[in-house]
N, C-alpha and C positions, 0 to 999 in steps of 0.2 A: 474665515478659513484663508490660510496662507496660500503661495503657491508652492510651495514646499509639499502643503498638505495636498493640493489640489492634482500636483503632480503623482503623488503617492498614492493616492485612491484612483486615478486611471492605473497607473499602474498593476493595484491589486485586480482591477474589476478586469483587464485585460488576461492576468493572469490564471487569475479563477476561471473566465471564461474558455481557455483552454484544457481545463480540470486538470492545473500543473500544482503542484506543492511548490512555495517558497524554494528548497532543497532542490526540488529536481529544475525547477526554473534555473534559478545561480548556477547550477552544472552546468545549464545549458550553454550560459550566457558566460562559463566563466568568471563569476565573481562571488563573491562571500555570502551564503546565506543571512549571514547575521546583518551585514550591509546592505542587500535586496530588503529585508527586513525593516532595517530604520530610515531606507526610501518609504517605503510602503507607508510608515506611521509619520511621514512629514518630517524627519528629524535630520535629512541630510540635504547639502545644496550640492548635486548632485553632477559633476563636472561632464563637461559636452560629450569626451569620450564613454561615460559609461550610462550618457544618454542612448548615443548612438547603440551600442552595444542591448542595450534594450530592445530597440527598436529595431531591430538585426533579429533580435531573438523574438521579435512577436512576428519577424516577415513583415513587416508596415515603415511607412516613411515617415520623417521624425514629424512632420505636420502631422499625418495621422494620429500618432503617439499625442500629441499636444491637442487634441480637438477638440477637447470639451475643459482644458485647462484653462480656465477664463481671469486674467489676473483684475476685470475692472471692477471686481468686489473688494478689493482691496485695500 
């Protein structure tokens, strides 16, 4: 698994864990469902700003957001 990919499943499992919809997440965070989306499945390299913006939207710091993104499987 990439970090692309690795990125994108914290992501979901954070997401889920607040019992948000894709949809109402991206409102939250301001940004495109459909792009929240191909974060989530690994398919985007996901630039600092709309890292951040994530990690705004989960109330966490961007180290937190990254804590189990492990790139040395790589």
């Amino acid at each position: 698994m990439n970090v692309k990919e690795k990125f994108g499943r914290r992501v979901r499992e954070l997401r889920q864990g607040l019992g948000s919809s894709q949809e109402k997440f991206a409102l939250q965070i301001d940004m495109d469902r459909t792009y929240l989306a191909s974060i989530e499945s690994g398919k985007r390299n996901v630039s600092l700003e709309n890292i951040n913006k994530i990690a705004r939207g989960f109330n966490i710091t961007l180290s937190e957001l990254f804590k189990y993104v492990d790139t040395e499987d790589e």
